[in-house]
C-alpha positions, -999 to +999 in steps of 0.1 A: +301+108+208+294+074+199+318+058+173+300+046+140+315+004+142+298+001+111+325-017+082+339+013+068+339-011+031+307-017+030+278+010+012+250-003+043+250-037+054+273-065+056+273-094+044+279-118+075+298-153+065+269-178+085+267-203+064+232-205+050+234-244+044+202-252+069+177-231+050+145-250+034+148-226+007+162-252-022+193-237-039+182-224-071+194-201-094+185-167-102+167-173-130+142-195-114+134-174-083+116-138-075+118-115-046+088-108-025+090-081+003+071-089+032+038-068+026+036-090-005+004-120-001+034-146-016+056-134+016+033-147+039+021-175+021+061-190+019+063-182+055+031-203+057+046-228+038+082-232+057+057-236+093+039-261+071+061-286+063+086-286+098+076-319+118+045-316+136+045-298+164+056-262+184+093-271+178+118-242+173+108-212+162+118-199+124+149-184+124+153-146+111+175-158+085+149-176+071+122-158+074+139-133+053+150-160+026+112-163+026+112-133+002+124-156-021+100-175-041+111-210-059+090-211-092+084-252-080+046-242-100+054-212-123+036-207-150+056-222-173+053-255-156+014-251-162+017-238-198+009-272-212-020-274-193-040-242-201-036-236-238-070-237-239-080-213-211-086-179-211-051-172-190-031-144-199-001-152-214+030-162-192+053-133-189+079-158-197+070-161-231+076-128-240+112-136-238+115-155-273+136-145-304+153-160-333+186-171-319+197-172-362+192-131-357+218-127-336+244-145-357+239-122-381+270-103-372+290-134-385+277-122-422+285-085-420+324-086-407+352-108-404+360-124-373+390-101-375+372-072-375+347-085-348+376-086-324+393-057-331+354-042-322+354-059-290+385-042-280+375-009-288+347-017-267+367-027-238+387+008-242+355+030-241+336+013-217+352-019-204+382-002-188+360+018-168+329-003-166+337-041-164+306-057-164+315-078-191+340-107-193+359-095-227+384-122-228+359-152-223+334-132-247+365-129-274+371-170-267+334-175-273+332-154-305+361-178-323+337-208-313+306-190-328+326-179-362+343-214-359+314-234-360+292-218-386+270-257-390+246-268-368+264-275-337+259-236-333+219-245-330+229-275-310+245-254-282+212-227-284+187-256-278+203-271-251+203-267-219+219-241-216+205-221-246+189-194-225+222-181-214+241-188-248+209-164-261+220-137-235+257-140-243+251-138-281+230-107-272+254-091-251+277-096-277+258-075-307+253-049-274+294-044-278+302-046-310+271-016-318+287+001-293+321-001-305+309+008-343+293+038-330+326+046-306+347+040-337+325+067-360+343+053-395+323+063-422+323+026-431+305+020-399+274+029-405+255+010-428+271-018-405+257-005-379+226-007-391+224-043-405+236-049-370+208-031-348+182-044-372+194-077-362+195-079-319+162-052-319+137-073-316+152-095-293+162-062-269+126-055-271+113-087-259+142-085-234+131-049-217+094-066-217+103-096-202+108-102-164+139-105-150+157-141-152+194-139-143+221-113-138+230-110-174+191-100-183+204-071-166+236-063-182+219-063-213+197-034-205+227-019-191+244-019-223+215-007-240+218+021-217+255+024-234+242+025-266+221+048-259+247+067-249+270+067-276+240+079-297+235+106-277+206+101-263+212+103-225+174+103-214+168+068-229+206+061-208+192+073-180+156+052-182+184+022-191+203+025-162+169+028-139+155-003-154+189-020-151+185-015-113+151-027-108+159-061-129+185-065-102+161-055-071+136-084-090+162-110-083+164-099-047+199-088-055+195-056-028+185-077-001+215-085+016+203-124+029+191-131-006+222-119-025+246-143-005+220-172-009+214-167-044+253-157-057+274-186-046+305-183-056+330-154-057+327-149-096+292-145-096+293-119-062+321-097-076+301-096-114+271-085-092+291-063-074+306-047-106+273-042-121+256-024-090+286-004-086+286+010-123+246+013-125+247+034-088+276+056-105+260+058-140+229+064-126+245+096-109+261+109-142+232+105-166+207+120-139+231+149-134+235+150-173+199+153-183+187+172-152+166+142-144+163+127-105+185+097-095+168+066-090+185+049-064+196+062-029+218+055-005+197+024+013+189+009-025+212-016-031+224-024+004+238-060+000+273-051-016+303-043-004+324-018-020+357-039-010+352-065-040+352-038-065+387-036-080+388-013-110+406+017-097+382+040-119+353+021-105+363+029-068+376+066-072+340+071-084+321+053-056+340+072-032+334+104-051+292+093-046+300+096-008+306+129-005+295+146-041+261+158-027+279+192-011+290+197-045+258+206-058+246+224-033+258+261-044+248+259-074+211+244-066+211+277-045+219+299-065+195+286-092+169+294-069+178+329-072+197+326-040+228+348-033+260+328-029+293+344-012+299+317+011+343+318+006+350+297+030+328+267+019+341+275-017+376+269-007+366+238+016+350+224-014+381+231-037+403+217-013+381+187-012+376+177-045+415+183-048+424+150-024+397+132-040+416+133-073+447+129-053+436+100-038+418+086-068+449+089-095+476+084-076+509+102-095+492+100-126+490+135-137+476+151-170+504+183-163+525+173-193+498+170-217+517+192-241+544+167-245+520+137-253+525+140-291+566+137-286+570+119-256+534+099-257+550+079-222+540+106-205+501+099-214+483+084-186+457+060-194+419+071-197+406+062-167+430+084-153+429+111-177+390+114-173+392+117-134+414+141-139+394+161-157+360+154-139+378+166-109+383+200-127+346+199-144+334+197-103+358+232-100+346+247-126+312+237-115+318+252-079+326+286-098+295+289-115+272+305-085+292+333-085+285+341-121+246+335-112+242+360-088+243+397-095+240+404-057+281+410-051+298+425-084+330+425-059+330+394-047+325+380-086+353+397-094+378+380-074+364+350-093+373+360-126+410+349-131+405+314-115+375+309-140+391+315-174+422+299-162+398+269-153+385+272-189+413+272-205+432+248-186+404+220-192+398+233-235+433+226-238+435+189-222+404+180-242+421+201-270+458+179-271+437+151-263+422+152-296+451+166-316+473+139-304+454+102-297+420+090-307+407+090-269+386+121-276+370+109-306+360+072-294+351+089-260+332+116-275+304+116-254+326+116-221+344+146-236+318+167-249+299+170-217+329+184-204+333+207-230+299+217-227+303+225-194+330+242-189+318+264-220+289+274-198+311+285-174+329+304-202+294+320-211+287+332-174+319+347-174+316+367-205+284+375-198+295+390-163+323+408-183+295+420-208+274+435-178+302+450-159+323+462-191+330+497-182+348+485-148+360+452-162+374+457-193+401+484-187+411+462-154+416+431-176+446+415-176+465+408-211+469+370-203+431+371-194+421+384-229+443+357-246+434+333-223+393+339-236+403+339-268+429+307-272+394+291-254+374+296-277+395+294-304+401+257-295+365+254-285+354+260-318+383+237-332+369+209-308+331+218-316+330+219-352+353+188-361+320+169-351+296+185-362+289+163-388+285+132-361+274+146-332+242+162-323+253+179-290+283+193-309+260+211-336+241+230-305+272+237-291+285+248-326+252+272-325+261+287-293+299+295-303+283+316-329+269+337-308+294+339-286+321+348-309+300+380-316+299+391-279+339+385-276+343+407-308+319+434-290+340+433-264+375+431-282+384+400-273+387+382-303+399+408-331+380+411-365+413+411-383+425+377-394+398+360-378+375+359-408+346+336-406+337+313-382+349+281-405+382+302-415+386+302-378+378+268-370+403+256-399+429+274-382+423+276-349+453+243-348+481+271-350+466+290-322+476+290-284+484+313-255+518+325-259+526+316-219+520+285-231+554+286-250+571+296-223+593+270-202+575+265-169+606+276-141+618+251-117+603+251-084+568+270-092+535+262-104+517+281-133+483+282-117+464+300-087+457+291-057+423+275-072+436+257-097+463+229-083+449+201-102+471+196-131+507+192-111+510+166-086+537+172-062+546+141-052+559+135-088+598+146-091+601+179-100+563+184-100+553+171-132+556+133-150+541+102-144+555+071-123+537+040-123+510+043-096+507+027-064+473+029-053+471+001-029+444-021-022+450-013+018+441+025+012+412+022-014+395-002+003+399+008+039+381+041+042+400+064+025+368+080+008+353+076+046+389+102+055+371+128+030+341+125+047+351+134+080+370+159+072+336+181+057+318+199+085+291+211+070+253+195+060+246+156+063+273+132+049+247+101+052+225+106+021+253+091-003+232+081-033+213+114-037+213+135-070+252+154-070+275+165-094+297+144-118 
C-alpha cells in the first residue's frame, strides 16, 4: 500500500513557499483583478499577452507558475477606466457602478444609540458569532467606531472620499452587519424599532453589494454576515443562498486557486483572514445545507488553496475536522429514509464510538457533566464554544438513533434502542434546559439551541410513536425511570418551547407539535391528567419539575449513563466530572489528529470531505 505523503494540514493542495517575485503579472490587489480558468477567451488571450511582450525571439519557455497566474486578469483597461469615454454610447453599464451608496446612510447608527451602547452591541456580537466565527477584526472595528462617533464633522466624509473610501464604505457596512446582528441576538423589547431604523439604513447598500461583482475579501464577508443575519431571523434558506454566494465572491477573486491565492494575499494577516473566512463558509455551508435539507455547495476540491494549519480558533478546527469524516454520519439515516431497513449494530457502535473521540479530541477536559451546578458554582461553566460541541456531538447520537425508529422491519432490534434514546433526550433537554435557566447563552444563541431542540424532539417523536405502535408489549415492560424520563422531557421541552414563542418562529411550530404530543403521552399514561392542567399551566410550572434520579448524588467511581451515552463525563477530569483549563495543543490539532479519526473508519470512502453530512 502506497503511503498518502500528501501534508496531512492541508484540505488539498499546498501552498509551496517559491517565491513568486519573477512573475509579469504586476502585483495588484484583489480588488483590481478577476479570475479566469483556462477554457475562458481572456485565459488565452493573457497567455497571449505574457508570449507577447518577452524579448523577441524562442527564448525560455513560460513557466507553469505563470501560466497559471495567467488566470489572473489586471483591470490595466476595465471598464471603469473607459467610463469617461463612452457616456454617450449605447454600452451597458459597468458592473462597477452598481456598487454605489450613500456613505451618510451608514452613519446612521451614530443617531439611533450611544457610542456606549454601540460597543456593548459589538461585543454581544463577538459572543454569538465572533467567538466561533472570526472573520471579523472586533477590536480594530471597536477602535474605528470611537473615531467614527468621535469625528461626527466632515473629516468623516474626508476619510470616505479618499483613497481609501471604498474600503472605509465596506468597514462601515460590516459594521451595521454586527450591530443588526447583535440587536436581534440580544431580543430586548427595546430592540426592535432600533433594529429597524438600522436595516432601513445599510439595505440599500447590501443590495447594491449582492449585485455587484466581487472587489476584495471584505465584499465577501459582508454577504457572509448577511448570511448571519439571516440567521438570527430565522430564515436559514436565505443563510444558506448567503453562505453559497459568499463562496463564489471568493472563487471570483481567484481565492481557490492555490497559485493565485499566495500571489494575491501577501502578507500573513491577509492569508489567515482568508483562511478564517473559507473555513467558516465551508463549515456553515454544511450546517445550513443540513439545516434546511438543501445540497451543499462546495466539495471537497472547492476551495483547495488553504491550509487548515493557520486556522486557530479551537471551535473553528474541531469543526473542520468534524467535515472530514461526518459524511458516514448521514448515511443511516439517508437509508432508512429511502425506506431501507437499518440493523447494522456494529456500524452503529463504530459510529458512536467515533463521534465520541471527536468531541474528546475537540474539547479537551471541558465537560458539560456538572451542568447542574452552573447556577452555584457558575466556574464550572465552560465557555460556548465548548458547550455547543458538546452538545452537537450528542445531536450526531441522537441522530445515529433515529433509523431504528424509521424502520418497522425489526420490532426487537428497536427495542434495544429504547433506553439509550430517551436517556439521549433527556440528557441533551436538560443541558439546553440549565442553559437557559441559569446564563443568557441560550437566549442570545437561540437559533444554535433550538435546532437542537428541534431535533432531538424528533427523536423524542419517533420514540413515542414506536411506543404508541408497539403499546401492548411496550408499555407493561417500561421501566419507571423511562416514564419519568419522557415526561421531565417534555416537561422542559415545553418550558424551553414556549418561553419563545412570542420571538421565534421555529419555536411556535415546535410549540404546535408539543400539543400534540402531550395528548399521545397522556394516551399512553405518561404524562398524568392530574395536576397537569393545561398546556400553559404546565409550561408555567414545568421550572419545579425534574427526574427525581436527578436528585440523587451520583456515587463515586460510576457513571449514570449506558454504554451509548458517555458524552457528558470526561474521564480524564479528576474524579470524572469538573473542568480544568484545557490543553489542546497546537501540535495535536494541527498535525492530523482529525486525519487519526479517519483511519480508524473502515467502512465507505473517507475522500469526499466536503459532501452534504450531519451537523
Amino acid at each position: 500500500m502506497v503511503e498518502n505523503t500528501r501534508p496531512r494540514d492541508t484540505i488539498d493542495i499546498h501552498l509551496s513557499p517559491d517565491d513568486l517575485s519573477a512573475s509579469p503579472i504586476s502585483s495588484r490587489t484583489s480588488a483590481s483583478q478577476h479570475f479566469y480558468g483556462p477554457t475562458c477567451p481572456d485565459y488565452a488571450l493573457n497567455v497571449g499577452q505574457l508570449k507577447l511582450r518577452r524579448d523577441d525571439g524562442p527564448g525560455l519557455p513560460l513557466q507553469q507558475r505563470q501560466l497559471q497566474l495567467a488566470s489572473i486578469h489586471d483591470e490595466d483597461a476595465s471598464d471603469d477606466s473607459d467610463a469617461t469615454d463612452t457616456q454617450n454610447t449605447h454600452f451597458s453599464v459597468s458592473p462597477r457602478t452598481i456598487d454605489k451608496g450613500d456613505p451618510a446612510m451608514l452613519l446612521t447608527f451614530r443617531s439611533v444609540m450611544s457610542l456606549q451602547e454601540a460597543i456593548q452591541l459589538l461585543y454581544v456580537y463577538q459572543e454569538v458569532v465572533g467567538d466561533l466565527h472570526p472573520v471579523v477584526d472586533i477590536d480594530a472595528l471597536v477602535m474605528q467606531t470611537r473615531s467614527w462617533y468621535a469625528d461626527a464633522g466632515a473629516g468623516v466624509w474626508d476619510v470616505l472620499a479618499s483613497s481609501t473610501g471604498a474600503a472605509s464604505y465596506e468597514l462601515l457596512l460590516i459594521l451595521n452587519l454586527c450591530l443588526a446582528i447583535a440587536l436581534r441576538a440580544d431580543s430586548k423589547p427595546t430592540n426592535s424599532n432600533t433594529e429597524s431604523l438600522l436595516r432601513d439604513s445599510f439595505q440599500d447598500a447590501l443590495n447594491a453589494k449582492l449585485a455587484a461583482p466581487a472587489n476584495s475579501i471584505k465584499h465577501a464577508t459582508i454577504i457572509f454576515l448577511k448570511g448571519w443575519y439571516d440567521f438570527f431571523q430565522e430564515m436559514p434558506r436565505s443563510a444558506w443562498r448567503m453562505c453559497g454566494i459568499a463562496g463564489r465572491m471568493l472563487m471570483e477573486l481567484g481565492l481557490h486557486n492555490a497559485e493565485v491565492f499566495k500571489h494575491t494575499l501577501k502578507t500573513e494577516v491577509e492569508r489567515t483572514e482568508a483562511c478564517t473566512l473559507v473555513s467558516s463558509i465551508v463549515i456553515l455551508d454544511r450546517q445550513w445545507s443540513y439545516a434546511t435539507g438543501l445540497p451543499t455547495h462546495f466539495h471537497e476540491t472547492s476551495f483547495s488553496s488553504f491550509s487548515t494549519s493557520s486556522v486557530k480558533n479551537p471551535y473553528l478546527k474541531a469543526m473542520l475536522s468534524f467535515v472530514l469524516i461526518s459524511d458516514r454520519f448521514s448515511e443511516p439515516i439517508s437509508k432508512a429514509a429511502k425506506g431501507e431497513g437499518y440493523n447494522d449494530e456494529s456500524a452503529f457502535e463504530l459510529m458512536t464510538f467515533q463521534i465520541e473521540q471527536w468531541r474528546k479530541k475537540a474539547v479537551g477536559n471541558y465537560s458539560v457533566a456538572q451542568y447542574q451546578t452552573w447556577q452555584t458554582n457558575p466556574s464550572t461553566r465552560p465557555p460556548t464554544w465548548a458547550i455547543l460541541l458538546n452538545l452537537r456531538a450528542e445531536s450526531v447520537r441522537s441522530q445515529l438513533l433515529k433509523p431504528f425508529f424509521f424502520s418497522e422491519l425489526d420490532i426487537e432490534i428497536t427495542k434495544n434502542h429504547v433506553r439509550p434514546a430517551t436517556e439521549r433526550v433527556y440528557d441533551i433537554i436538560h443541558v439546553l434546559h440549565t442553559l437557559d435557566t441559569t446564563t443568557d447563552i441560550y437566549r442570545k444563541q437561540h437559533p444554535y439551541y433550538q435546532h437542537i431542540l428541534a431535533c432531538t424532539s424528533g427523536l423524542a417523536f419517533l420514540l413515542v410513536a414506536f411506543i404508541k405502535q408497539n403499546r401492548a408489549t411496550m408499555l407493561p415492560s417500561l421501566a419507571p425511570d423511562l416514564v419519568e424520563s419522557l415526561a421531565g422531557s417534555f416537561t422542559m421541552a415545553v418550558t424551553l418551547t414556549n418561553k419563545y414563542t412570542n420571538k421565534s418562529r421555529s419555536a411556535r411550530r415546535l410549540w404546535k407539535r408539543l400539543i400534540e404530543m402531550r395528548q399521545n403521552l397522556l394516551s399512553l399514561g405518561i404524562l398524568k391528567e392530574a395536576g397537569l392542567g393545561s398546556l400553559e399551566d404546565l409550561a408555567n410550572t414545568a421550572e419545579s419539575v425534574r427526574r427525581a434520579s436527578m436528585a440523587q448524588p451520583v456515587t463515586e467511581g460510576l457513571q449514570p449513563y449506558t454504554e451509548y451515552s458517555p458524552p457528558f463525563i470526561n474521564p480524564s477530569v479528576p474524579g470524572g466530572y469538573g473542568m480544568v483549563d484545557p490543553t489542546i495543543s497546537d501540535t495535536e490539532m494541527q498535525i492530523g489528529w482529525e486525519d487519526s479519526l479517519r483511519l480508524q473508519w473502515p467502512i465507505g470512502d473517507v475522500n469526499h470531505m466536503f459532501s452534504e453530512s450531519i451537523f
